[in-house]
C-alpha positions in Angstrom: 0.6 -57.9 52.9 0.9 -53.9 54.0 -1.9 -52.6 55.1 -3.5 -50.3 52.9 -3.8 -46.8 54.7 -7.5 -46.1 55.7 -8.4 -48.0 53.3 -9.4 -44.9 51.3 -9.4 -42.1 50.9 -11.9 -39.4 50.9 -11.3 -36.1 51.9 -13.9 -34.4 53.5 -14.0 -30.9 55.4 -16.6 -30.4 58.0 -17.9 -26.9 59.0 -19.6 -26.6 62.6 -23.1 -24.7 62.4 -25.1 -23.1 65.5 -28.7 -23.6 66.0 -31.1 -20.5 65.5 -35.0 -20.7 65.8 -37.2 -20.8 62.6 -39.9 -22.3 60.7 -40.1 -23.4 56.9 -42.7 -24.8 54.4 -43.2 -29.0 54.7 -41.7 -29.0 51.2 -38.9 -27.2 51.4 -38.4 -29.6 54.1 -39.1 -32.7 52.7 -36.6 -31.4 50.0 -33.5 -30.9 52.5 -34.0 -34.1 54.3 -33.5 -35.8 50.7 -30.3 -34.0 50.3 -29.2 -35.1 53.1 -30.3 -38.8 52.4 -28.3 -38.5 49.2 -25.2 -37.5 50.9 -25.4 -40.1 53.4 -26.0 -42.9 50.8 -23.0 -41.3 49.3 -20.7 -41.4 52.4 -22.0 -45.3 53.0 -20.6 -45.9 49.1 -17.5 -44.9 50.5 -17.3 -46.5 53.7 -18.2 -49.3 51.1 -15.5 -48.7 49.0 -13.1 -49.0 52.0 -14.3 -51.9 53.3 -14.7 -53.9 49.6 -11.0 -52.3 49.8 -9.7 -53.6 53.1 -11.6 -57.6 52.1 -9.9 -57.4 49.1 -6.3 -56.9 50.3 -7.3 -59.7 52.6 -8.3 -62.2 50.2 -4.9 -61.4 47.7 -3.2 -61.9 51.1 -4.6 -65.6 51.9 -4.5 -66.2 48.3 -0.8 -65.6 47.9 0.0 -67.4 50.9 -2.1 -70.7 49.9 -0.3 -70.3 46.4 3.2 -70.3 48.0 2.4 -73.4 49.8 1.1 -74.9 46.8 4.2 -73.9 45.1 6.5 -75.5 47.8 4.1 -78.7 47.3 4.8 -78.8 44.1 8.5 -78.4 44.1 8.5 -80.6 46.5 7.4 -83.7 44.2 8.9 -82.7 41.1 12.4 -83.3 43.5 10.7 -86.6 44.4 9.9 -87.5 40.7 13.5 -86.7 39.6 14.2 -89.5 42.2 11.9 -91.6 41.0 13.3 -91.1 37.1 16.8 -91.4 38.1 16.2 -94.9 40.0 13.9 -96.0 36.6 16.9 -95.5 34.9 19.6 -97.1 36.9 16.8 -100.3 36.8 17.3 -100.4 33.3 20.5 -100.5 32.8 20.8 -103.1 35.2 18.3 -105.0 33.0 20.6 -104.2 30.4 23.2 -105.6 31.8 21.8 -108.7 32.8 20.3 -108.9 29.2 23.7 -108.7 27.9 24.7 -111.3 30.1 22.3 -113.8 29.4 23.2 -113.2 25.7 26.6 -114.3 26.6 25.1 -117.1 28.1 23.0 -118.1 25.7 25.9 -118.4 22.9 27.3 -120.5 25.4 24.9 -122.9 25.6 23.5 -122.8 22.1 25.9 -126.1 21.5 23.8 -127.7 24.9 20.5 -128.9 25.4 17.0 -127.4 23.8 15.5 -127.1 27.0 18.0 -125.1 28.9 18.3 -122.7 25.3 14.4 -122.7 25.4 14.0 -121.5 29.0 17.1 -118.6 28.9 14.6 -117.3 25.7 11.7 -117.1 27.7 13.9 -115.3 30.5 15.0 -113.1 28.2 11.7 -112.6 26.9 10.7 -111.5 30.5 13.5 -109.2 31.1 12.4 -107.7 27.5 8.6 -106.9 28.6 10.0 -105.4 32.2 12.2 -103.0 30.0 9.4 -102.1 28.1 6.6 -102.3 31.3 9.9 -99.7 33.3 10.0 -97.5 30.0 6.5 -97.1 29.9 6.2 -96.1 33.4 9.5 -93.5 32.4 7.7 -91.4 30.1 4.7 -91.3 32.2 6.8 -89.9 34.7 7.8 -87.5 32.9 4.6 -86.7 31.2 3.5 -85.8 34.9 6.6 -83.9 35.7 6.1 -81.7 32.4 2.7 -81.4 33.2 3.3 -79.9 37.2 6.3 -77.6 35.5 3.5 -76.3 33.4 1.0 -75.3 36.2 3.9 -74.5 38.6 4.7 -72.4 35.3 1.1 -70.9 35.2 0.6 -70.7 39.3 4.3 -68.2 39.1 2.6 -65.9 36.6 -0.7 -65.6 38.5 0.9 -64.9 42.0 3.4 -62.3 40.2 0.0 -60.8 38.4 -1.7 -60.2 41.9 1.7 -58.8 43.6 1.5 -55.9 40.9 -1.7 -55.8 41.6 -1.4 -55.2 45.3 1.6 -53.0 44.7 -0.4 -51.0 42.3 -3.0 -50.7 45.3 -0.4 -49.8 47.8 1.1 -46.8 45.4 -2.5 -45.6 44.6 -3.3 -45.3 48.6 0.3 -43.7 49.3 -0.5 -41.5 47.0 -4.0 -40.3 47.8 -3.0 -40.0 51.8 0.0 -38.0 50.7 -2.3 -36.1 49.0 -4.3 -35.7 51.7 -1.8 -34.4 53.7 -0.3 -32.1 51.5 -4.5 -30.5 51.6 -4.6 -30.3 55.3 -1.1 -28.7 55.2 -2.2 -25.9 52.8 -5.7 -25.6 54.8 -4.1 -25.0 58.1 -1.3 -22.9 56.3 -4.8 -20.8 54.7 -6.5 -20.4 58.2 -2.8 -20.0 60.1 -4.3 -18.1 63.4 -7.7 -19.2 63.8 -6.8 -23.1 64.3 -7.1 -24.1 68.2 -9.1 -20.3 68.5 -12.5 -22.2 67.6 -11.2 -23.8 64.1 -9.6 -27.1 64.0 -8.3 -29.0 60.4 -7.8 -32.9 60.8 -7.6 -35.9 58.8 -9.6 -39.3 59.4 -10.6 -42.1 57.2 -8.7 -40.1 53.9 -10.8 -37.5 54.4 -9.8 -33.6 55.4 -12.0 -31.9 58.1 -12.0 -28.6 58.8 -14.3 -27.6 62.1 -16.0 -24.2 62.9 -17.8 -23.0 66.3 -20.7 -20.9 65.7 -18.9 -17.5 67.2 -16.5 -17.9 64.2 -19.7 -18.0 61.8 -22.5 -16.8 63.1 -24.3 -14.5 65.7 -27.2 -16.4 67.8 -30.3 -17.4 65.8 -28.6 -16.2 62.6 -28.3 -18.1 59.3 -25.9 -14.9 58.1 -22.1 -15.1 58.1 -20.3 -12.8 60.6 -17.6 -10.7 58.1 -14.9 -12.4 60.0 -16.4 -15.5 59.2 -16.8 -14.8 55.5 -12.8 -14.0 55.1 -12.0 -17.2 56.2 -13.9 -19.2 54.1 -12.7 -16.8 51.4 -9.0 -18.0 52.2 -10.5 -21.7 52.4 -12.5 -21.2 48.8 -8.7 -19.9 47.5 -7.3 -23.8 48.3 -10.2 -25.4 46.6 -9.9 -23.6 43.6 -6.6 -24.7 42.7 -7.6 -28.4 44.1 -10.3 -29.2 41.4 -10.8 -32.8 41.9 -11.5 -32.2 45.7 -15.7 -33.1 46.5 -16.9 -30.7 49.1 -19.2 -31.1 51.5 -20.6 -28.7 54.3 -22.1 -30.2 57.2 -24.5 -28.2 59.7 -25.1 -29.2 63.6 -26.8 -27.8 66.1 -27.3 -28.9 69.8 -29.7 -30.4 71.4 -32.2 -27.8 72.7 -35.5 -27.0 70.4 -36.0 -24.2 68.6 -39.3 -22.3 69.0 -40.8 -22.0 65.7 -41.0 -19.5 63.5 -42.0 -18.1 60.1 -38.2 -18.6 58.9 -36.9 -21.6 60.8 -39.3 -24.6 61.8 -36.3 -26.7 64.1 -32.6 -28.2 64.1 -32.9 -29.2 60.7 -34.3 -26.5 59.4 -31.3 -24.5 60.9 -28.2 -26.2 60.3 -29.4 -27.1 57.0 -29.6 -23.3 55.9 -26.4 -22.2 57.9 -24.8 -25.1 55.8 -26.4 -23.5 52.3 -24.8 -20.2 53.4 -21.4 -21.7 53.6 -22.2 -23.1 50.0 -23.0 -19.7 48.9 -20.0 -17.6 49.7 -17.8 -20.5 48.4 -19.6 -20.5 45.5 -19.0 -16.4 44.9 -16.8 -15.5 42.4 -17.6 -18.9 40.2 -14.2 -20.7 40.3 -15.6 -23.5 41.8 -18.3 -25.8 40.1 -21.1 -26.1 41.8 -21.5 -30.0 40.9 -18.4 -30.3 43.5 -20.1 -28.8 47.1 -23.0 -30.5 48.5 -25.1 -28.6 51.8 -26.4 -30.8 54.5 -28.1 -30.0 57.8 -27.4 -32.9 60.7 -29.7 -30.8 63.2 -28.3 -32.3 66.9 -27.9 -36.1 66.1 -24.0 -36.3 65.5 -22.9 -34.8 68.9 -19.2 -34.2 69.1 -20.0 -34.2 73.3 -23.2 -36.2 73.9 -23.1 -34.4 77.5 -25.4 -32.8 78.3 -24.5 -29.6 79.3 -23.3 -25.6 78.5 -19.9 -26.6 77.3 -21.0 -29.5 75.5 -24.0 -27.9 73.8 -20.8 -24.8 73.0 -18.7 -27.8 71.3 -21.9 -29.3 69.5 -23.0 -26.1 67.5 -20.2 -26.3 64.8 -20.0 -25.9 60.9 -17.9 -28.8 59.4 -16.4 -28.7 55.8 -15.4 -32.0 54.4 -12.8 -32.8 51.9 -12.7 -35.8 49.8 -10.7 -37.1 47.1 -11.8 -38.6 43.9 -11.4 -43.0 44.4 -11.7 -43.8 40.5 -8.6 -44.9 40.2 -9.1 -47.2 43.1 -12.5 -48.5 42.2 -11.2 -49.3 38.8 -8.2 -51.6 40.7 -11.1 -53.6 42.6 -13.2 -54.2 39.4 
């Protein structure tokens, strides 16, 4: 069986976001940290989704293989039983034969003695219940053949059901990861120039990323997008307008070193979860994109991309990602 490409097929952009020190009410913290439990119970759906995905093109897999050996099984004594048949039948017309012939001897000796008339009768009478004993075991035979045509019959339709099945898997996953690729081309295409200059667009698990350093974004201990920042998310918002079935998610992370609190920003989270509600924002300007489709989530310091610790690391760490993912109903509907 093909493997099914990354089993499936989200598409996610990440934004990289740059830690800035602050302080906020307990609430409004409370209230961010349950966004962010949402979206990770949503992104553990789809890892779900891939998996339930990946099992299940397993199990068609051993299934049609145990089915094809079954198949050859039963071909296998249908040949056997046709052997059978055809020796039943050659048996009886032996018998025939020899029926016939002890006819002809009978007349013979119908002008001879009682005894020897009276014993070629019950001969005859023996050959007559064989016949009937071989005939019985005939139909039986082919009652049983009939019978194995029938489920070999059934067992042909079922194996063909589940290869359209797969198929129809295989074209629905060759079509979202073309998909996906055909977004990341137009992203990088939309951001031509700042890619491998602090931005980098890639594709893993079906998903689109798009990555951000903080100099691209934002100025140190700011939550407010540099100008240079906010005309390439402008060029980015552009591509998800005319991609409508695209969820988008926007991911803040900081590095590791505490922020001093502060009236504004209380720590990491606090941070990266409102540099990540400012990228929502200016995506959001202009109202071509529906809201329901971009979700804001702080990650603080606890998904390092370099768990070094050091100046460069820390440098790599602080980043805004943007996550693109497609819609799986389609796919979901396939597994049910």
């Amino acid at each position: 069986m093909k493997k099914i490409t990354s089993f499936l097929l989200s598409i996610l952009f990440v934004v990289s976001l740059f830690m800035v020190e602050s302080c906020v009410p307990w609430s409004k913290f409370r209230e961010q940290k349950k966004k962010l439990a949402n979206y990770e119970a949503e992104n553990n759906g789809l890892i779900s989704a891939n998996e339930q995905l990946t099992v299940s093109n397993t199990e068609l897999s051993a299934n049609m293989a145990i089915c094809r050996k079954e198949l050859d099984v039963m071909a296998a004594d249908s040949a056997l039983r046709v052997q059978e048949i055809a020796a039943l039948r050659k048996n009886s017309r032996q018998l025939e034969n020899r029926l016939q012939e002890m006819n002809v001897t009978m007349d013979a000796l119908k002008k001879g003695s009682e005894r020897e008339a009276s014993k070629l009768m019950m001969q005859i009478q023996g050959i007559q219940g064989d016949l009937q004993t071989r005939e019985a075991e005939l139909q039986k035979l082919s009652q049983e053949m009939a019978d194995k045509q029938r489920n070999l019959l059934a067992m042909e339709q079922e194996l063909d059901k589940r290869n359209r099945r797969m198929a129809e898997l295989e074209r629905l996953v060759s079509r979202q990861d073309s998909s996906v690729r055909a977004l990341k081309n137009k992203v990088s295409a939309a951001l031509v120039g700042l890619e491998n200059n602090g931005l980098t667009v890639s594709m893993r698990q079906g998903k689109v990323y798009v990555s951000l350093e903080e100099k691209l974004l934002f100025k140190s201990g700011s939550i407010v997008v540099d100008p240079a920042g906010v005309s390439a998310l402008k060029k980015l918002a552009k591509i998800l307008e005319q991609n409508p079935d695209i969820s988008i998610t926007i991911e803040g992370h900081t590095d590791n070193v505490p922020l001093t609190s502060s009236a504004s920003m209380q720590d990491n989270w606090d941070l990266s979860v409102k540099r990540a509600t400012s990228i929502v924002r200016i995506l959001l300007e202009g109202g071509r994109i529906a809201s329901n489709r971009l979700t804001a989530a702080g990650r603080g310091e606890f998904i390092p991309v370099d768990a070094a610790n050091t100046p460069a690391a820390r440098q790599k760490n602080r980043r805004t990602e943007i996550i693109l993912m497609p819609k799986l109903d389609e796919l979901y509907q396939i597994l049910e």
